[in-house]
N, C-alpha and C positions, 0 to 999 in steps of 0.2 A: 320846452320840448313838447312835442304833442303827444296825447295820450295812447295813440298807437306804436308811435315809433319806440316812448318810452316803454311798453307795456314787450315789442318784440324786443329791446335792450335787454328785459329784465329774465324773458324767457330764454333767451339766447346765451346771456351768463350763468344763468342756473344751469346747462349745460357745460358750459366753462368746469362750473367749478364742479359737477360731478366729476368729469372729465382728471381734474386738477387734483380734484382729493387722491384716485384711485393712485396715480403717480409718486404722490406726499408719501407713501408707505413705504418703508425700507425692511426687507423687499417687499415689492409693491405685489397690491392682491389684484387677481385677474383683472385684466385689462375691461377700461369702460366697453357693453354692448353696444356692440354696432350692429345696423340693420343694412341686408345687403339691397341694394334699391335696383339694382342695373346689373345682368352678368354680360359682359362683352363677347358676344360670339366669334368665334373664329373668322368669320368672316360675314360682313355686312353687303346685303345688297339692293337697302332700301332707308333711307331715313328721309322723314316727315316732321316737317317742323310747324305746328301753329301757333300765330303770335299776332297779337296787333291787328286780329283780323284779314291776316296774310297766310298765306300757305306755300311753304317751300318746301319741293320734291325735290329730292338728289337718289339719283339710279346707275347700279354700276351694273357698265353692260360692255363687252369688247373690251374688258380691260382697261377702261377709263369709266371715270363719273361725267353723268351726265345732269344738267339741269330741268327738272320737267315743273310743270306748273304755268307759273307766269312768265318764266322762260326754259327755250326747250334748244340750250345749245351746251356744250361741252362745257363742267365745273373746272374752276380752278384747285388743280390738285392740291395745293399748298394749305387752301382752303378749307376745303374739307378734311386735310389731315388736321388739321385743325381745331374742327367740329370732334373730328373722330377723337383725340387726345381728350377733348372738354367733357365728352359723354363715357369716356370711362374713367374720369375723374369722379365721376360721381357712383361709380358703382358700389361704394360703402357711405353710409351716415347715421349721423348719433342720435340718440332720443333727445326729445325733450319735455320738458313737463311745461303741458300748456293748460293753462286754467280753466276751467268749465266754462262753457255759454260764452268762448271766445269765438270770432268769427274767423274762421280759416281766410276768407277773403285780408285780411290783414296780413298774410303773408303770402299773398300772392298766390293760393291755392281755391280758390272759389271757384266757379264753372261758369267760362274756361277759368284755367290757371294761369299766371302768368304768360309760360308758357307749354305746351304739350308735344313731347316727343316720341315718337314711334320708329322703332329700327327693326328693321325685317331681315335674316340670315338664314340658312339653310336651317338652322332649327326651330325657327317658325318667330314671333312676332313679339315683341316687348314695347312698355308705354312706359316713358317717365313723364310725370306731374312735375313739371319746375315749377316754384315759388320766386319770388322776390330774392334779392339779395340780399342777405346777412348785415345788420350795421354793424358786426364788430368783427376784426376778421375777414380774411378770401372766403367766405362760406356763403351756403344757399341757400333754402328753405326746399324744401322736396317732400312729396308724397310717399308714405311707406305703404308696402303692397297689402297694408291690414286698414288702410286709410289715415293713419297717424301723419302727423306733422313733425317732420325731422330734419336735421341740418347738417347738411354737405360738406365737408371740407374742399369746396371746388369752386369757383365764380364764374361759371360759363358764359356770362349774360353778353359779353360783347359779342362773341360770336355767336350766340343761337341765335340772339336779337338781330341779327343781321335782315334786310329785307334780300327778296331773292334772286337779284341782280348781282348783288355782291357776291354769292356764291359763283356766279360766271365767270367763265375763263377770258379773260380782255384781250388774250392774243388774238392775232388774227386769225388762224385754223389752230385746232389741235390735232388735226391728219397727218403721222406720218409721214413723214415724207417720201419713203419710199414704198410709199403705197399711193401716192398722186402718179396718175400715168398719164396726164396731159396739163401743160399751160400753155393758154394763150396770152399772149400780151398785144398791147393797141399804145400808141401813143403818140406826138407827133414826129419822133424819128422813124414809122413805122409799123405793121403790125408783123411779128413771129412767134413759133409757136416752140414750146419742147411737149416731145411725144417718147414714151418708155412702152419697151413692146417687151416684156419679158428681160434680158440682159443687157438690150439695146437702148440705147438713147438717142435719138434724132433731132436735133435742137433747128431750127429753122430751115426744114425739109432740105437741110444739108450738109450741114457737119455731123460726124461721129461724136458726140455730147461726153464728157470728161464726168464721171459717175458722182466727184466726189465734190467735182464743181458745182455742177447743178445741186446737189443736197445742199452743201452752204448755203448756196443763193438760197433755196426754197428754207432752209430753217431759217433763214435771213428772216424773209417775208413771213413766214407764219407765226416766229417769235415777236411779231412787233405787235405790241398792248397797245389798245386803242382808249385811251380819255371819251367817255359818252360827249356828245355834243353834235348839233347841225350840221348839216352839210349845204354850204352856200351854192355848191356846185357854178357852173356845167364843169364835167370832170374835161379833166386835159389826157386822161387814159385808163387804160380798165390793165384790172389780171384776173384773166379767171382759172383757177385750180381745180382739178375734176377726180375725183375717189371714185372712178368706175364711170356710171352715168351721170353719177351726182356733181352739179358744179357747184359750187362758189364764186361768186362774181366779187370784183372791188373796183369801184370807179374811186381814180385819185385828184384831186386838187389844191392846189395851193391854197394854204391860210394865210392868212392876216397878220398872225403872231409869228411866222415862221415857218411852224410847223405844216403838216401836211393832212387835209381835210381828204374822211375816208366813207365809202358810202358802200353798203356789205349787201347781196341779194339775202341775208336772211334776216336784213329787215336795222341792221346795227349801223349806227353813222356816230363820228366822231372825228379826233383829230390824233396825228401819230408823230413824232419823231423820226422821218424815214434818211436815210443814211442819200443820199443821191444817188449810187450807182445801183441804188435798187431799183430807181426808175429810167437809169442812163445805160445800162446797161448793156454793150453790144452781146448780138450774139456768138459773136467766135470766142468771145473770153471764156464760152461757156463747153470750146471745145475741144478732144482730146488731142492729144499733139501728133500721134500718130494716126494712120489711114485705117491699118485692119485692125489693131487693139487683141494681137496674136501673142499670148502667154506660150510659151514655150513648153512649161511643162503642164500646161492646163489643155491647152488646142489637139484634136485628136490627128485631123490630120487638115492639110494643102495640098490644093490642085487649081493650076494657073493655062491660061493660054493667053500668050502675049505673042502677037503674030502669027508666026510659023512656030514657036516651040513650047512644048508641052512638058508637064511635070506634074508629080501626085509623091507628095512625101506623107509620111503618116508615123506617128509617135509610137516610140515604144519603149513604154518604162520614161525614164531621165536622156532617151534617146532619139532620136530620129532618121528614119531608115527611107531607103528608096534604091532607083537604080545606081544612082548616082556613090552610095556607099555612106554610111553614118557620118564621116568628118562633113563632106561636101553638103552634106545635108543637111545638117545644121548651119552652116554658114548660109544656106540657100533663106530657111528658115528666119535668122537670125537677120540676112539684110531684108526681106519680106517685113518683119516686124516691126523696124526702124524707116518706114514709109515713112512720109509726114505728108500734112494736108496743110494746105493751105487757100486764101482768099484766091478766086480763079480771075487769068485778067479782062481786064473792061473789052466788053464784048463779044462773049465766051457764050455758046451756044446753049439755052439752057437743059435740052431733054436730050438722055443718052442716044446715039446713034442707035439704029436697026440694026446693023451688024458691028458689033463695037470689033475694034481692032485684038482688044482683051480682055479677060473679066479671071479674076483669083477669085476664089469661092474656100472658105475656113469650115470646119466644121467642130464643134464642141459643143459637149454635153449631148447630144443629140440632136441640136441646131446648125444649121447650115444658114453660111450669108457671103451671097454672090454679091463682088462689087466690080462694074464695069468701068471699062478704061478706054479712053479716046486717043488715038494715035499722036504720034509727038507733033506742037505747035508752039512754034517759039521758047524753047525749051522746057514748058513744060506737057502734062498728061493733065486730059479732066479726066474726073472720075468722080462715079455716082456711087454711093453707098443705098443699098437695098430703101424704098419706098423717098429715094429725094428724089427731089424735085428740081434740085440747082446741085451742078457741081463742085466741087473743091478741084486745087491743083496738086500735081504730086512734079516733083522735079522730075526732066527727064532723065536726069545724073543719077538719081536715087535706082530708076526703074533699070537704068544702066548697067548699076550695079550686081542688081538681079539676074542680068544675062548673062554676066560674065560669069558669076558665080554658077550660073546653070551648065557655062559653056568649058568652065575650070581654067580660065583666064587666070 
């Protein structure tokens, strides 16, 4: 055995057995002194790792951690919970008796120390000295705030020792999802886009976008952990996801293994397990079943002109009032809501008419959204929802229904 390892054996059991003696007493005399090394602050919003000549920055900001340093993209939360549990492991440790004219370097506290930790929280700044690992025992070797050399009941070492990649979150975004208010997608069946303007969803400058579909999809995509590695490219399609003005690009490729080679604008390239329909994707799967997406008891008020006849209902309470009378009114209401949209047929005009024949305009929350409607053809109606750009079909049987109800049919 060598003369260091043995020599921290032997300091490391003399701790043992203080430790051990105090216990042996029936009843036992106050508990061995512990020195408090670390107090966990209520809340952490900075910790600083040096190790190995590396420096890893983790910064909680927006209610996420982030990676700063050698890299500056969003931590893996799992991660850092992690780190967080390891660093308040070590908030109490034991004395020990270390022998004169020993060199602290032998346990991994020399300068640097193994390694050196700094956490930053509203009450201001703390440093732990980590040493070496313990041979006997989960324990550590630690600096006490007097300079003494003392030992942990904790073994951090795999996760502080971590380089600072590993701290990285491998999914694809960690953005919210419903805080992304634009994708584009490219690929060889196409390029379209979904766009979120406030409550609305507009998926290929056509459909009325289905709120909870689109989330899936996009948790879909931004849960997929990416393995580091090349990208052999040329990509076969991009997605790019936009948090305001900020984009995110991902050009995709096939691998070699199978899998799916990923090339990220901030700079990350690897390879992923993608499910297919995350790049096959049409876009109507992505959209809602009906045309206005009128909640009944959420919608303030309706006001239509479909030819010659006109109408304006408007919510009151659990109720809906107009000339027409509360029953009628809600039925009026209620076949309004059960519109449905559908793919419009081959060779459908794409930009709404100059004077459309009809347009229903919904108003809720304090937002108003006019959708225009194109007279009947073939039995059915186009109709453009506010900023498309291509229509959808509405049956004319459906809009039919609407008249009659208006007409008390």
């Amino acid at each position: 055995m060598e003369r260091v390892q043995a020599r921290r054996i032997f300091v490391l059991s003399g701790a043992l057995v203080v430790v051990s003696g105090f216990l042996a007493y029936d009843p036992p005399a106050r508990p061995a002194e512990r020195t408090e090394v670390y107090q966990p602050p209520a809340r952490i919003d900075r910790i600083e790792i040096e190790h190995n000549h590396e420096q890893t920055v983790l910064v909680h900001r927006n209610d996420l951690w982030w990676v700063g340093g050698a890299v500056n993209q969003a931590a893996d939360e799992l991660e850092v919970r992690r780190l967080v549990d390891a660093l308040n492991a070590l908030q109490f440790a034991d004395a020990v008796s270390v022998p004169n004219g020993v060199d602290p370097t032998e346990f991994g506290l020399g300068d640097p120390p193994w390694a050196r930790l700094t956490i930053e929280g509203p009450e201001g700044s703390q440093r732990i000295d980590l040493g070496s690992s313990a041979e006997v025992g989960f324990r550590s070797y630690v600096r006490g705030p007097d300079g003494a050399i003392l030992v942990a009941r904790a073994g951090p070492h795999g996760v502080v020792g971590q380089p600072p990649e590993a701290f990285a979150d491998r999914r694809l975004s960690a953005w919210p999802t419903e805080r992304i208010t634009q994708v584009d997608r490219s690929g060889p069946d196409g390029e379209w886009s979904i766009v979120r303007r406030e409550a609305d969803i507009l998926v290929a400058r056509q459909w009325r976008g289905d709120a909870e579909r689109v989330d899936a999809w996009l948790r879909a995509w931004t849960s997929v952990r990416i393995a580091p590695g090349p990208f052999g490219g040329p990509p076969a399609g991009s997605l790019t996801l936009w948090l305001g003005t900020e984009p995110l690009r991902v050009d995709f490729a096939p691998g070699s293994d199978g899998g799916t080679q990923l090339s990220l604008s901030d700079g990350r390239t690897g390879t992923a397990a993608l499910e297919s329909t995350l790049m096959t994707l049409k876009p109507a799967t992505l959209a809602a079943r009906s045309l206005l997406g009128i909640d009944r008891a959420a919608t303030d008020a309706v006001s239509l002109t479909l030819g010659r006849t006109e109408w304006t209902g408007r919510r009151n309470g659990p109720a809906w009032t107009s000339n027409l009378g509360e029953s009628r009114s809600w039925d009026v209401v209620s076949a309004l809501a059960t519109l449905s949209q559908a793919p419009p047929p081959p060779g459908a005009r794409k930009r709404p008419p100059t004077r459309p024949w009809g347009q229903i305009t919904t108003l809720q929350d304090g937002q108003s959204r006019t959708v225009l409607v194109d007279r009947d053809r073939r039995g059915v109606h186009l109709a453009w929802w506010p900023e498309a750009t291509v229509p959808v079909a509405v049956p004319a049987k459906e809009l039919d229904e609407v008249l009659r109800e208006l007409e008390g049919e």
